[in-house]
C-alpha positions as CSV (number, residue, x, y, z in Angstrom):
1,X,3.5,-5.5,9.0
2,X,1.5,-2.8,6.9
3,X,1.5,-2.6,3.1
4,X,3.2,1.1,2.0
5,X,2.7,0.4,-1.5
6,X,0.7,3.0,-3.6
7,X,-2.5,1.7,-4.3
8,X,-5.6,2.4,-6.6
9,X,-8.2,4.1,-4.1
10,X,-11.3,4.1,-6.7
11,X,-12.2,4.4,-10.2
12,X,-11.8,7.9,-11.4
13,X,-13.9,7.4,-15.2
14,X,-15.2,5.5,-17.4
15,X,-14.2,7.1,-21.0
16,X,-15.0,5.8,-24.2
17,X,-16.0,6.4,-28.2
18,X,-18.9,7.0,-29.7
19,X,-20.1,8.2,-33.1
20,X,-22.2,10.7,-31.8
21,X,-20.6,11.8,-28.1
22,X,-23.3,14.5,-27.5
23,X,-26.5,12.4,-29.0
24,X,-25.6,9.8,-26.7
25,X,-25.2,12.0,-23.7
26,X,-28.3,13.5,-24.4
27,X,-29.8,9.8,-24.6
28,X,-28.3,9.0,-21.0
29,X,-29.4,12.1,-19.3
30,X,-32.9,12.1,-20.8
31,X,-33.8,8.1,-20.5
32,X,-31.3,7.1,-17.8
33,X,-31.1,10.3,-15.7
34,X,-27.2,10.9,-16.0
35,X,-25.9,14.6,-15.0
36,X,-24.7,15.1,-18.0
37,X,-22.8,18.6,-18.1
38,X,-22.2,20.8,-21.1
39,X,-18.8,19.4,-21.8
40,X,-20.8,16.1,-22.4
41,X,-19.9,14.3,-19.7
42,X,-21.0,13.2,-16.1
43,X,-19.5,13.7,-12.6
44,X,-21.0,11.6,-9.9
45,X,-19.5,12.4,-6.4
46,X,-18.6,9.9,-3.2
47,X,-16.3,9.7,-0.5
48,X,-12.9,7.7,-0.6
49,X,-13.5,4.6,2.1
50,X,-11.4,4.4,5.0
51,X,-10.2,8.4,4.6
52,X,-13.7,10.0,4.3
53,X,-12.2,12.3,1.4
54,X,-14.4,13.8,-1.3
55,X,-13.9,12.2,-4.4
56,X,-15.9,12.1,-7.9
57,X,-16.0,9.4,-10.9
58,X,-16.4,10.4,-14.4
59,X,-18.4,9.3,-17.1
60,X,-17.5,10.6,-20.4
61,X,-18.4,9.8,-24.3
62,X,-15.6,10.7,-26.5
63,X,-15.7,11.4,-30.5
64,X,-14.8,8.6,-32.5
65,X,-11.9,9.1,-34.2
66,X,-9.8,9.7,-30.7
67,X,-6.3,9.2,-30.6
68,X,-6.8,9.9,-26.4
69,X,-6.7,5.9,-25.9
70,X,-3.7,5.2,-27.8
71,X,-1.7,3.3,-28.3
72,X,-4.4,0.8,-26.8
73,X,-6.7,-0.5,-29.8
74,X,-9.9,-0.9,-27.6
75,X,-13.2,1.5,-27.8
76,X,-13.3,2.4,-24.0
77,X,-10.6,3.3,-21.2
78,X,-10.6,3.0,-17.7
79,X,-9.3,5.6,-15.0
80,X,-8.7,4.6,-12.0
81,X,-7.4,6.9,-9.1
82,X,-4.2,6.2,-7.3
83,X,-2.8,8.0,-3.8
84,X,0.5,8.5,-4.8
85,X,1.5,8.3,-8.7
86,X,5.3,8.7,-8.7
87,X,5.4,5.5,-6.3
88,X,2.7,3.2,-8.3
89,X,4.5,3.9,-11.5
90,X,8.3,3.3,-10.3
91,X,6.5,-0.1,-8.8
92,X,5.0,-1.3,-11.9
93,X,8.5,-0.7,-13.7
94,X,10.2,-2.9,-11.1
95,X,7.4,-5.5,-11.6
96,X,8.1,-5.7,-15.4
97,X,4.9,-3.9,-16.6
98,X,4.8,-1.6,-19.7
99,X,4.5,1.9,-18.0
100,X,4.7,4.4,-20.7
101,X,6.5,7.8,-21.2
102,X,3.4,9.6,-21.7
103,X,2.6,11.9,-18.6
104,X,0.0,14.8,-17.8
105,X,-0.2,16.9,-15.1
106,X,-3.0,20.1,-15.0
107,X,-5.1,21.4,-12.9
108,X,-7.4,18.5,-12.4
109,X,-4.2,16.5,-11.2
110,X,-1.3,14.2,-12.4
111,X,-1.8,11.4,-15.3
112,X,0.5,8.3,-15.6
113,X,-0.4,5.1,-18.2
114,X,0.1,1.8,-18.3
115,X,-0.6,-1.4,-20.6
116,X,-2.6,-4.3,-19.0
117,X,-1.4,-7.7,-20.4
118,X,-4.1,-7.4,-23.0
119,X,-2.9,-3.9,-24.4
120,X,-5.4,-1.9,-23.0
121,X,-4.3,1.2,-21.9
122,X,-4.9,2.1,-18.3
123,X,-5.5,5.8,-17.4
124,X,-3.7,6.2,-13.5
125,X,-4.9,9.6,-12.3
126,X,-3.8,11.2,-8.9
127,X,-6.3,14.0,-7.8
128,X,-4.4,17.4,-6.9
129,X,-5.3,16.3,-3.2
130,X,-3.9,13.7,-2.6
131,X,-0.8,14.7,-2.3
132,X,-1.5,17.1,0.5
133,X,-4.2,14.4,2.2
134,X,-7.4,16.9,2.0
135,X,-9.6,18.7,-0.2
């Protein structure tokens, strides 16, 4: 019996606040080597087991005083990437978990979010690929 559920295929960024976002990403690309691009964050690029698929991870300081990780009360939020959004959210809602209203979808993909048990907010992020199975 195979398992069609949606499913998280990777971490897609590691976000989170800091006084100084561009200091600090200075400090990580000089000391620690991090490719740290001109809109202050980092992209580091690996292939999505079992399908072979390009896929990238971001790392990414963010000022402060952002609302962007609302309305979880933590410093830091966690993206993770999922093959098929629509499906992962409508199963969390039938599994009782707090899915919220909130929803983005750009060029760089489609957003969905989710509170663990703890509050945190959870950042579910479909790449505009994956949809269409390729690059």
């Amino acid at each position: 019996m195979s398992d069609k559920r949606a499913r998280v295929t990777g971490i897609g960024g590691v976000f989170f606040k800091a006084r100084d976002p561009g200091a600090l990403g200075q400090w990580y690309a000089r000391h620690l080597g991090l490719p740290v691009q001109d809109w202050g964050g980092a992209v580091f690029e690996w292939a999505e087991a079992g399908t072979g698929r390009p896929a990238c991870s971001v790392w990414s300081p963010f000022k402060q005083d952002t609302t962007y990780f609302e309305p979880g009360d933590r410093d830091y939020m966690i993206n993770l990437r999922v093959d098929d959004l629509d499906a992962l959210l409508a199963q969390l809602r039938e599994e009782g978990c707090e899915v919220l209203d909130r929803r983005e979808d750009s060029e760089q993909g489609r957003f969905g979010y989710v509170l663990d048990p703890e509050g945190q907010l959870v950042e579910l992020w479909q790449p505009p690929d994956a949809a269409s199975g390729g690059p």
